[in-house]
C-alpha positions in Angstrom: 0.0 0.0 0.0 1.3 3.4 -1.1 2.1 6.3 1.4 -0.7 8.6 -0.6 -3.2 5.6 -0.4 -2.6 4.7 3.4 -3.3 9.1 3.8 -6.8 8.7 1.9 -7.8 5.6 3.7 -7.2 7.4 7.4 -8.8 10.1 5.7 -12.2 8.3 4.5 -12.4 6.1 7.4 -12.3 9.6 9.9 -14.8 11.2 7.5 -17.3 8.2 7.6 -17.2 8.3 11.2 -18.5 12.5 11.3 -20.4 13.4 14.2 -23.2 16.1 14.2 -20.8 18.6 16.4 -22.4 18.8 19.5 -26.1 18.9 20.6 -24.9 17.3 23.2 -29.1 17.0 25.4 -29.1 17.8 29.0 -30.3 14.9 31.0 -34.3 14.5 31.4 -35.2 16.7 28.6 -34.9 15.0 25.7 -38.7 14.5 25.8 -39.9 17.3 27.4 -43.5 18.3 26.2 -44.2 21.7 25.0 -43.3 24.4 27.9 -46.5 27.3 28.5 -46.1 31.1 28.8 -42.3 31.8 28.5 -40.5 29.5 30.4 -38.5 29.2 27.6 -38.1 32.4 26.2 -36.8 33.7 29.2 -34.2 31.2 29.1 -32.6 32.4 25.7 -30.0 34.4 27.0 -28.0 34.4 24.0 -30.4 37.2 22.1 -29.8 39.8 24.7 -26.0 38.6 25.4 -24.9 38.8 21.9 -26.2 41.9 20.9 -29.4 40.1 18.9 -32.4 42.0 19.9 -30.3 45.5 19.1 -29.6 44.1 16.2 -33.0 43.9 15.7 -33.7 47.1 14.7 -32.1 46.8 11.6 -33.4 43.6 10.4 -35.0 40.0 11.5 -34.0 38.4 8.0 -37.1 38.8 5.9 -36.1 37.9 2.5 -33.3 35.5 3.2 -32.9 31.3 2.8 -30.6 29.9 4.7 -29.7 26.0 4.2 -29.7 23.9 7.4 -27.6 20.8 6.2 -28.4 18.4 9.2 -30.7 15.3 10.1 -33.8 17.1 8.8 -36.0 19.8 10.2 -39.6 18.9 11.5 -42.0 22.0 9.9 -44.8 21.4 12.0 -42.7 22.5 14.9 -45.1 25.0 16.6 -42.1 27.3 16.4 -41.4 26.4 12.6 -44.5 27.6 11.5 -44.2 29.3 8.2 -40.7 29.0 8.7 -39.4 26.2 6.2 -39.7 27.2 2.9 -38.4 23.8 1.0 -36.1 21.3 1.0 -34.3 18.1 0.0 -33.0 14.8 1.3 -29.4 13.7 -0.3 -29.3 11.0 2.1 -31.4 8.3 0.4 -33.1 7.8 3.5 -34.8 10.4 4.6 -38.7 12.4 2.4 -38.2 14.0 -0.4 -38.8 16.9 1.2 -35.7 16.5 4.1 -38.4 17.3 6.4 -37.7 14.0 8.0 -35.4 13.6 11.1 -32.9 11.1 10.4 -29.8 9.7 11.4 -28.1 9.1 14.8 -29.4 12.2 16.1 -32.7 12.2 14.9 -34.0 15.4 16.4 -30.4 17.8 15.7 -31.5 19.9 12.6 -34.6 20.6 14.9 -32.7 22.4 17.7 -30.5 23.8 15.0 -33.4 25.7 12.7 -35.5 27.0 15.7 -32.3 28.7 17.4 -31.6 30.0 13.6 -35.4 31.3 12.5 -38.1 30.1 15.0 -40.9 32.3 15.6 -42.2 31.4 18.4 -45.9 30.7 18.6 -49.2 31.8 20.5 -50.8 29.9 23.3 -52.9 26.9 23.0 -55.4 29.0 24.5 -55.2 32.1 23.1 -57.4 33.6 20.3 -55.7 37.1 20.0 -54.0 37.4 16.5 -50.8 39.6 16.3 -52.0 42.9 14.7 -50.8 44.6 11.9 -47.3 46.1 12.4 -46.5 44.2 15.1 -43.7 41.1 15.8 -44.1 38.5 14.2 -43.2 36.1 17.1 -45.4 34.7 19.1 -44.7 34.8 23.3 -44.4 31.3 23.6 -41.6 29.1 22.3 -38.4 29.6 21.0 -37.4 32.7 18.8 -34.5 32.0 16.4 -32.1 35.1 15.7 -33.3 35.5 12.0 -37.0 35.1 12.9 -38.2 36.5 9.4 -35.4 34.3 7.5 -36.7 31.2 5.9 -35.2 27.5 6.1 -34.4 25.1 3.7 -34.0 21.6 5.1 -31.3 19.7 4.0 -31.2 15.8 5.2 -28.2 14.0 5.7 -27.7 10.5 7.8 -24.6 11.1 9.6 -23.6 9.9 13.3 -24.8 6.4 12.5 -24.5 4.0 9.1 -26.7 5.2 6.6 -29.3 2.4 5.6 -29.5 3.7 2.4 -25.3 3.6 2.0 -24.8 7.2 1.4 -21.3 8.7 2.8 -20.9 11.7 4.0 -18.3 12.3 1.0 -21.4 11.9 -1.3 -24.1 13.6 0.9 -22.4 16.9 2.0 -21.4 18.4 -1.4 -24.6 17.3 -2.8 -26.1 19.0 -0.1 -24.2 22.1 -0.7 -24.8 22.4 -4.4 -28.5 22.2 -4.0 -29.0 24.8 -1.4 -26.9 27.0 -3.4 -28.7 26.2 -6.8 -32.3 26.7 -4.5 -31.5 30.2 -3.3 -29.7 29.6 -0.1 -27.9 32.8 0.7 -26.6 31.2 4.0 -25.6 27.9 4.7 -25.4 26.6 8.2 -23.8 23.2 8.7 -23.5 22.2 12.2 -21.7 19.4 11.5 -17.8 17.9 12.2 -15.1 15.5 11.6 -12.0 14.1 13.7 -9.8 15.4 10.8 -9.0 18.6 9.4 -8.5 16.9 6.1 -11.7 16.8 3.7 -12.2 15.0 0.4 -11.1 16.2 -2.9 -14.6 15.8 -3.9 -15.9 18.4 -1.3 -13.6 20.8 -3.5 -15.5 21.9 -6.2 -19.3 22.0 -3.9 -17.5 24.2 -1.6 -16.1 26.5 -4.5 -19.5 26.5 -6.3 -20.7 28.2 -2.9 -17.9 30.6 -2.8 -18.3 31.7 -6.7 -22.3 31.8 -6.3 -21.8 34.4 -3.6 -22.8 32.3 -0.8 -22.3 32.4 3.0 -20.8 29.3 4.8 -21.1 28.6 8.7 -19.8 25.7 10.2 -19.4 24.8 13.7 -15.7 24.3 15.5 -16.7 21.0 17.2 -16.2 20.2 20.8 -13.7 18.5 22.7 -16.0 16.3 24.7 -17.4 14.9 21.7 -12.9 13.8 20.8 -13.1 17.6 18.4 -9.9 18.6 20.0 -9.1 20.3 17.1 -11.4 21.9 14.5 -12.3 19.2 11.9 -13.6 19.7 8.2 -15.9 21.2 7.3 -14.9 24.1 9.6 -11.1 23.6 8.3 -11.8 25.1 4.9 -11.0 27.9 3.6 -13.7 30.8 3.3 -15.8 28.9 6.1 -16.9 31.3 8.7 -16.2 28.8 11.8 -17.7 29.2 15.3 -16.6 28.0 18.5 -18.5 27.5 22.1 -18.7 30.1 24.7 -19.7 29.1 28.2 -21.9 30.9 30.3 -19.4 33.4 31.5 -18.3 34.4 27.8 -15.1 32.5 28.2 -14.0 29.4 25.5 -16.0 26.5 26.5 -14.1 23.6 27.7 -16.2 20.9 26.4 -18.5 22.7 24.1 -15.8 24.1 21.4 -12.2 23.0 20.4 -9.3 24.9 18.8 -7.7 26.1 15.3 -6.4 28.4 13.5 -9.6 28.6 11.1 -12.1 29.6 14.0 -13.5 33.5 12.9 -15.7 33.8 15.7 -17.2 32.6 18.8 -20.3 32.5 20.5 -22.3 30.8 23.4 -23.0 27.5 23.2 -24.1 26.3 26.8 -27.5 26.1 28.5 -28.7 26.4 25.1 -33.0 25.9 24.3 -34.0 24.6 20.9 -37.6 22.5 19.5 -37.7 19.1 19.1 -39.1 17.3 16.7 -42.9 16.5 17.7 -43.2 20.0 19.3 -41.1 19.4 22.3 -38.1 21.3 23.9 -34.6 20.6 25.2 -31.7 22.5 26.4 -28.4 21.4 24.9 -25.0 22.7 24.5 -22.4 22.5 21.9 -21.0 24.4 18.5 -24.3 22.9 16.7 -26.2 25.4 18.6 -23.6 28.4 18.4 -23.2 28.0 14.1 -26.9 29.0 13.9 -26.7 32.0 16.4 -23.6 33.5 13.8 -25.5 32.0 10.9 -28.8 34.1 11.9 -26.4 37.2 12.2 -25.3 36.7 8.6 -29.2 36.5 7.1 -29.6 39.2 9.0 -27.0 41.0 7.2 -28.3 39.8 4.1 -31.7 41.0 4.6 -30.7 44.6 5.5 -28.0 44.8 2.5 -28.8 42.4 0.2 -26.2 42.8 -2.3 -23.7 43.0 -0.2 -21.0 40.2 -0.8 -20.3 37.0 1.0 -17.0 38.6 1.9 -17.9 41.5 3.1 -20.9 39.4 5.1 -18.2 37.7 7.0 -15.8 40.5 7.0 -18.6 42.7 9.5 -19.1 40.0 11.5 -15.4 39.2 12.1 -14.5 43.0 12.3 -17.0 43.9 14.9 -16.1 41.1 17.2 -15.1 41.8 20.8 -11.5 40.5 20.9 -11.2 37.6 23.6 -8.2 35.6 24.7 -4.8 36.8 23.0 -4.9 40.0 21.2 -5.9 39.7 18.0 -6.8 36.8 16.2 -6.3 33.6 18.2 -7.3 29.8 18.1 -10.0 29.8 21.0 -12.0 32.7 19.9 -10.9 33.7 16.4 -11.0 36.9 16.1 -13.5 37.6 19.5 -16.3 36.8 20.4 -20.2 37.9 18.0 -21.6 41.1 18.6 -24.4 41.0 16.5 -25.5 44.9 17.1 -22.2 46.3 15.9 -22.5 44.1 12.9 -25.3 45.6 12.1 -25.0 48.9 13.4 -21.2 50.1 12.9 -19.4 51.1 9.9 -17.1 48.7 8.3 -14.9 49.3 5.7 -15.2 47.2 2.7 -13.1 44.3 2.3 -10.9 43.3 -0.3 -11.1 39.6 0.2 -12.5 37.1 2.6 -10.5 37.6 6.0 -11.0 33.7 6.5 -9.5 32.7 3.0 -10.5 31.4 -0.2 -11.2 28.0 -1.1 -10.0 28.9 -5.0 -6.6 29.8 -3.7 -6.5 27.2 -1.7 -7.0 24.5 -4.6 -4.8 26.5 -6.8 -1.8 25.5 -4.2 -2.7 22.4 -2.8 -4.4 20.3 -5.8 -1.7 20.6 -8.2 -1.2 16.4 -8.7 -4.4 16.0 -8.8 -7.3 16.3 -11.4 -8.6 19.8 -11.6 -9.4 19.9 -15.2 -13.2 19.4 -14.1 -15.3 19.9 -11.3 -17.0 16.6 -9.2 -20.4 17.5 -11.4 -23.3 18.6 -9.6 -25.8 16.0 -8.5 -28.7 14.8 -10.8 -32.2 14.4 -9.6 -35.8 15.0 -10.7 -35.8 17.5 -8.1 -35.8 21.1 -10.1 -33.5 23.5 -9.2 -33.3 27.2 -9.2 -31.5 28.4 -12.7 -28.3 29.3 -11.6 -26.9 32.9 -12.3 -23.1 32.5 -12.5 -21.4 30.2 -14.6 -20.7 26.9 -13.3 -17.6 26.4 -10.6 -14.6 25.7 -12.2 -11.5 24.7 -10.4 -8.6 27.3 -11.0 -5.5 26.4 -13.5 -2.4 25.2 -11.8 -0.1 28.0 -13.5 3.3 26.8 -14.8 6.4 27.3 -12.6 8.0 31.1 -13.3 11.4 31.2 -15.5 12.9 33.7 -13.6 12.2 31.5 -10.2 13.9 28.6 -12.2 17.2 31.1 -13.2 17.3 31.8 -9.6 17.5 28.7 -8.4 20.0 27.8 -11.0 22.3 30.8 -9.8 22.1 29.6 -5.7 23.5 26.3 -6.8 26.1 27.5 -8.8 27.1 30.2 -6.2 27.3 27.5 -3.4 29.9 25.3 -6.1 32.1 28.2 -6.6 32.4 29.0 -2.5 32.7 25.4 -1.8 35.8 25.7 -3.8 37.3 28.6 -2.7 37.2 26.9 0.7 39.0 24.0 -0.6 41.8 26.2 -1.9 42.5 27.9 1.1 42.2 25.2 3.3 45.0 23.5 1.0 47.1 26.6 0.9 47.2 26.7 4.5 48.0 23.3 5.0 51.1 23.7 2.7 52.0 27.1 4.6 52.1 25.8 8.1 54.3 22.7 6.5 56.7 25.4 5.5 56.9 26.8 9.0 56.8 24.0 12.1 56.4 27.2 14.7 53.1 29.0 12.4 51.6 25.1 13.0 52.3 25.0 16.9 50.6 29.0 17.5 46.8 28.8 18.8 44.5 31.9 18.2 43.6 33.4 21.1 39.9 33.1 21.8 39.3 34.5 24.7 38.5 31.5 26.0 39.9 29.7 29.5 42.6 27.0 28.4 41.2 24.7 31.7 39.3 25.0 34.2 39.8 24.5 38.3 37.9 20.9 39.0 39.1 21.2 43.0 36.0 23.9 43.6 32.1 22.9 44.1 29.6 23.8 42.0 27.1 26.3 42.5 
């Protein structure tokens, strides 16, 4: 078995075993039954905490799909009410639809879409209809941070073998290239991987995302599910990554990891998010903090929406409250969300993504393999929006530089000639101190003790 084979075997294997990241459920509420009043609106720390409800008025998202790529979201959520908009399963074993929940954590793309864009919903017992002009939340439930944004569920089985023997190197850029080619302006995948390495087939999904204009948000991982480090998707490049925050605002120990590809963080602890069948549940993990940062980019969209993806990510990097190290750092990227600034403050445009490019990327790193054509996009009976840019094509490897060749011709020949000139004066000193016995016996002085006194102790 070859070195490069043995380095895509590891790399499959760790890919077919990706986790949902996080959503880790506190015990005893897994099946909790719908809550009454607010007992779980008050609960939702986050929207105060992080700057959401300022940010509010500016925008709630109207206007604005973003993809969930998860296990499915349930739309008859009391919460998801108007909410999902369409979707699709690339699992094989999910509806049509991707309404389904699926996989080994069933009821994750749930939690995820009502912390993104839940509206809340009135009281069983309650006639009173909200009037014109007002919220459109209702006081009960949970209320995502893009509450006007609409969803578009995505199902993948991951966390568990897939009945229908989908991988997740089939499913996720499948997934990708149909939320993109279905109006997604955001994508949230809370999903991670035990490797930082993806698939070359992930290449051209991700760069059809990046040259459609599209906003990616992925979640670091977290340590106590073995995410020590961030894994792909969150690895690469152009992927605005979150990590965890614990209740303090500090870098959660469990609930986030590390790397140098995080761009923000935000809190994902004593999180609240529906479950599938109307229920509740408070979890923790960097599933739950992607869709806070996600919600902050659809509302960015909705308030300026031909802004570019780059500059999306660009405000809500800039404006971030810088945590840990100065600067830009592996816990927190480059600090910690602060949704009203991102909103609210100037921001000078930016002249490329601050968290990379994936086209750069595969211009450097790709070279021995096949970048003549793109992994094509999937086929399905499923129609698709008509796309508006040409289709993602991976960059040309350009050919090395004759001038960097010359160069590197000159160092060599440089280094010959010296290596020479040492030889001849090493020889003509040999054949001078042969000459003269006395020259040979002389030492240079160095400055240096000729022995030193053994009798003493060391101190």
């Amino acid at each position: 078995m070859t070195r490069a084979t043995a380095r895509l075997r590891r790399t499959a294997t760790a890919l077919l075993a990706m986790m949902l990241a996080g959503g880790s459920l506190a015990a005893g509420l897994a099946g909790a039954p719908a809550a009454h009043a607010d007992s779980w609106r008050d609960k939702q720390y986050w929207l105060a905490e992080s700057g959401i409800t300022k940010a509010w008025e500016v925008s709630k998202g109207a206007g604005v799909k973003v993809a969930v790529i998860d296990s499915g979201v349930d739309a008859q959520h009391p919460d998801l009410k108007g909410a999902v908009a369409g979707g699709r399963d690339v699992s094989g074993a999910g509806s049509p639809d991707g309404q389904k929940s699926i996989g080994g954590k069933p009821e994750h793309g749930t939690l995820v879409a009502t912390m993104l864009a839940g509206r809340g919903h009135q009281p069983a017992t309650s006639t009173a209809s909200p009037s014109p002009g007002t919220s459109s939340t209702g006081p009960d439930g949970i209320v995502g941070v893009a509450p006007e944004a609409q969803i578009l569920s995505v199902s993948t089985w991951l966390g568990s073998p897939n009945p229908a023997g989908k991988s997740d190197q089939d499913q996720i850029p499948e997934a990708v290239r149909w939320a993109v080619d279905n109006g997604a302006k955001v994508i949230n995948i809370s999903l991670g991987s035990t490797t930082p390495q993806w698939p070359q087939s992930w290449d051209a999904a991700f760069l059809y995302a990046e040259q459609k204009d599209v906003v990616i948000v992925a979640a670091a991982g977290n340590r106590v599910g073995g995410n020590i480090q961030v894994g792909a998707p969150a690895t690469i490049p152009g992927v605005l990554t979150v990590a965890g925050l614990d209740r303090k605002g500090v870098a959660s120990i469990d609930s986030s990891s590390q790397g140098i590809s995080i761009g923000v963080a935000a809190p994902a602890e004593n999180l609240l998010g529906g479950l599938p069948g109307g229920g509740y549940a408070e979890w923790a993990g960097t599933s739950g903090a992607a869709p806070i940062v996600a919600g902050v980019a659809a509302l960015i969209r909705s308030k300026w929406p031909e802004m570019s993806a780059r500059q999306v990510i660009n405000r809500i990097v800039s404006t971030a409250k810088d945590a840990g190290a100065p600067g830009k750092d592996p816990l927190y990227g480059f600090g910690v969300l602060n949704a009203e600034a991102a909103l609210k403050d100037p921001v000078p445009e930016a002249a490329a993504n601050p968290l990379g490019s994936i086209s750069d990327w595969i211009r450097v790193h790709r070279r021995g393999g096949n970048l003549a054509s793109p992994a094509p996009a999937p086929t399905s009976g499923v129609a698709s929006a008509v796309p508006t840019l040409p289709e993602a094509t991976v960059p040309a490897v350009e050919a090395p530089s004759q001038r960097d060749s010359a160069l590197g011709a000159a160092v060599v020949i440089g280094f010959a000639i010296l290596f020479i000139a040492i030889i001849a004066a090493a020889v003509f000193q040999l054949r001078r101190a042969a000459r003269n016995p006395r020259l040979a016996r002389e030492e240079p002085d160095t400055g240096v003790l000729d022995s030193v006194d053994s009798g003493g102790k060391a101190s």
